[in-house]
C-alpha positions in Angstrom: 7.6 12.0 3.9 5.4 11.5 1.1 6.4 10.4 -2.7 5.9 8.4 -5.6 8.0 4.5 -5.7 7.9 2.3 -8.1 6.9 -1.4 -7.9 5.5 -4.5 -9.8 2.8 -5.6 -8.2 0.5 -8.4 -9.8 2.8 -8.3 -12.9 1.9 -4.6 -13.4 4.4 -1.9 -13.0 2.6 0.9 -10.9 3.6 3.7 -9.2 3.0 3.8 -5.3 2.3 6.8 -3.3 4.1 6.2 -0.4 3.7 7.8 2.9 6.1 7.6 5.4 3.6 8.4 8.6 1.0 5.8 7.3 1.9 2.6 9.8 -1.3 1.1 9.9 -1.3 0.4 6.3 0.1 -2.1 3.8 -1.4 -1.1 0.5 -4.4 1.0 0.3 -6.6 0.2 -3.0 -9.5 -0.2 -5.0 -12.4 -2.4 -3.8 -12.2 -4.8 -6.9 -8.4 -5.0 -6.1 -8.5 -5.3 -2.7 -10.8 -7.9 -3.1 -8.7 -9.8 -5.4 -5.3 -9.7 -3.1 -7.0 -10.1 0.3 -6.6 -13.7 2.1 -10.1 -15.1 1.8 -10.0 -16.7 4.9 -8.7 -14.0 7.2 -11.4 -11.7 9.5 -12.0 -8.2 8.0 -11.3 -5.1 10.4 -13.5 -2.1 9.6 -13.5 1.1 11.7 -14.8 4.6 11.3 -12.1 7.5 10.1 -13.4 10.9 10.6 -12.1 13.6 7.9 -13.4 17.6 7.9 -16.2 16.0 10.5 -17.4 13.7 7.8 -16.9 9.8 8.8 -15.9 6.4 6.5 -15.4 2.9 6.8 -11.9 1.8 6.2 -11.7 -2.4 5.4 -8.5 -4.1 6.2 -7.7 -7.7 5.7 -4.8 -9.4 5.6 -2.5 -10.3 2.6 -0.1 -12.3 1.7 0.2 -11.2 -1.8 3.8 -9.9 -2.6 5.2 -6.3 -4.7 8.6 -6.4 -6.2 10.7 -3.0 -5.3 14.2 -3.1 -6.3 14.5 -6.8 -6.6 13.4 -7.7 -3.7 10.0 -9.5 -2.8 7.9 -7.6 -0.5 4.9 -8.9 1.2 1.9 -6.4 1.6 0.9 -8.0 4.7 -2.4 -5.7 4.8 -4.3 -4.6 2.3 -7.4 -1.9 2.6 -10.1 0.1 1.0 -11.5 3.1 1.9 -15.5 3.5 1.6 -15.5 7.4 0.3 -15.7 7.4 -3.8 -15.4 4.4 -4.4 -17.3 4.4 -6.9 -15.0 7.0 -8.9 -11.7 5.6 -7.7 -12.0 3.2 -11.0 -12.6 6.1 -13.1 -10.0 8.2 -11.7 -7.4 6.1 -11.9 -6.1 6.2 -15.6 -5.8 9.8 -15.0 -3.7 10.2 -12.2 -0.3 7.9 -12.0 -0.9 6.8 -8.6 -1.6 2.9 -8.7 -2.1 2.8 -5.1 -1.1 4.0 -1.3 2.0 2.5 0.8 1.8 2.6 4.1 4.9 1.0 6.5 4.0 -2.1 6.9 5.4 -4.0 4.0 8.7 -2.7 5.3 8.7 -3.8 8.7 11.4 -6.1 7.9 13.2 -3.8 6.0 15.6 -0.4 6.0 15.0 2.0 3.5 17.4 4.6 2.2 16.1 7.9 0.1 18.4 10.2 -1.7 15.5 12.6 -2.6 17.8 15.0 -4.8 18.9 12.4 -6.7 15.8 10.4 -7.3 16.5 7.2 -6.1 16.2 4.5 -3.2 17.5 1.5 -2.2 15.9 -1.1 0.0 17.7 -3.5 2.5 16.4 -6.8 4.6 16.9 -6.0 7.9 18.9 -8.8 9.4 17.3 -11.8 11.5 18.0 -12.5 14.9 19.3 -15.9 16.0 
């Protein structure tokens, strides 16, 4: 339910965790980045998520910026930041490989297909109606 893609986003090559149960989500990301991929003129969403009985703001905005995954342009749709660390998340970043969270949303319109033991997946546009 939970691994690492790959994807160009921004012109960057990064590697995605992506989890599976995460529907609310598009990408989940720094501040600075989320601020830069955002649509300016969309209304922010912030709400309260509780973990180990401790409780953060999570920001959500809409987006319209688009990742690349196996040659195929892929909106974000949402974008979001979490307001716990955020402070470190710039610092942590060049030591861990993860250049951000997927959730579903991006692939709304879209099937994917994992062959875990072998390492790959494929990604297909669902097709339109009418």
């Amino acid at each position: 339910r939970r691994f690492m893609l790959p994807c160009e986003l921004n012109g960057k090559v990064r590697e995605m965790f992506y989890d599976s149960g995460s529907s609310a989500f598009g990408l989940i990301t720094t501040k600075n980045q989320y601020d830069k991929m955002a649509d300016p003129d969309t209304k922010e969403i912030q709400y309260g998520a509780n973990s180990w009985g401790d409780s953060f703001p999570i920001h959500h905005k809409a987006s319209s910026q688009m990742m690349q995954m196996n040659g195929l342009n892929i909106p974000l749709k949402r974008v979001s930041y979490v307001d716990m660390y955020s402070f470190l998340q710039p610092l942590i970043g060049p030591f861990t490989r993860i250049g951000g969270w997927l959730g579903n949303k991006p692939f709304t319109e879209h099937s994917m297909i994992f062959d875990i033991k072998a390492e790959e997946f494929v990604i297909l546009e669902k097709e339109k109606e009418g």
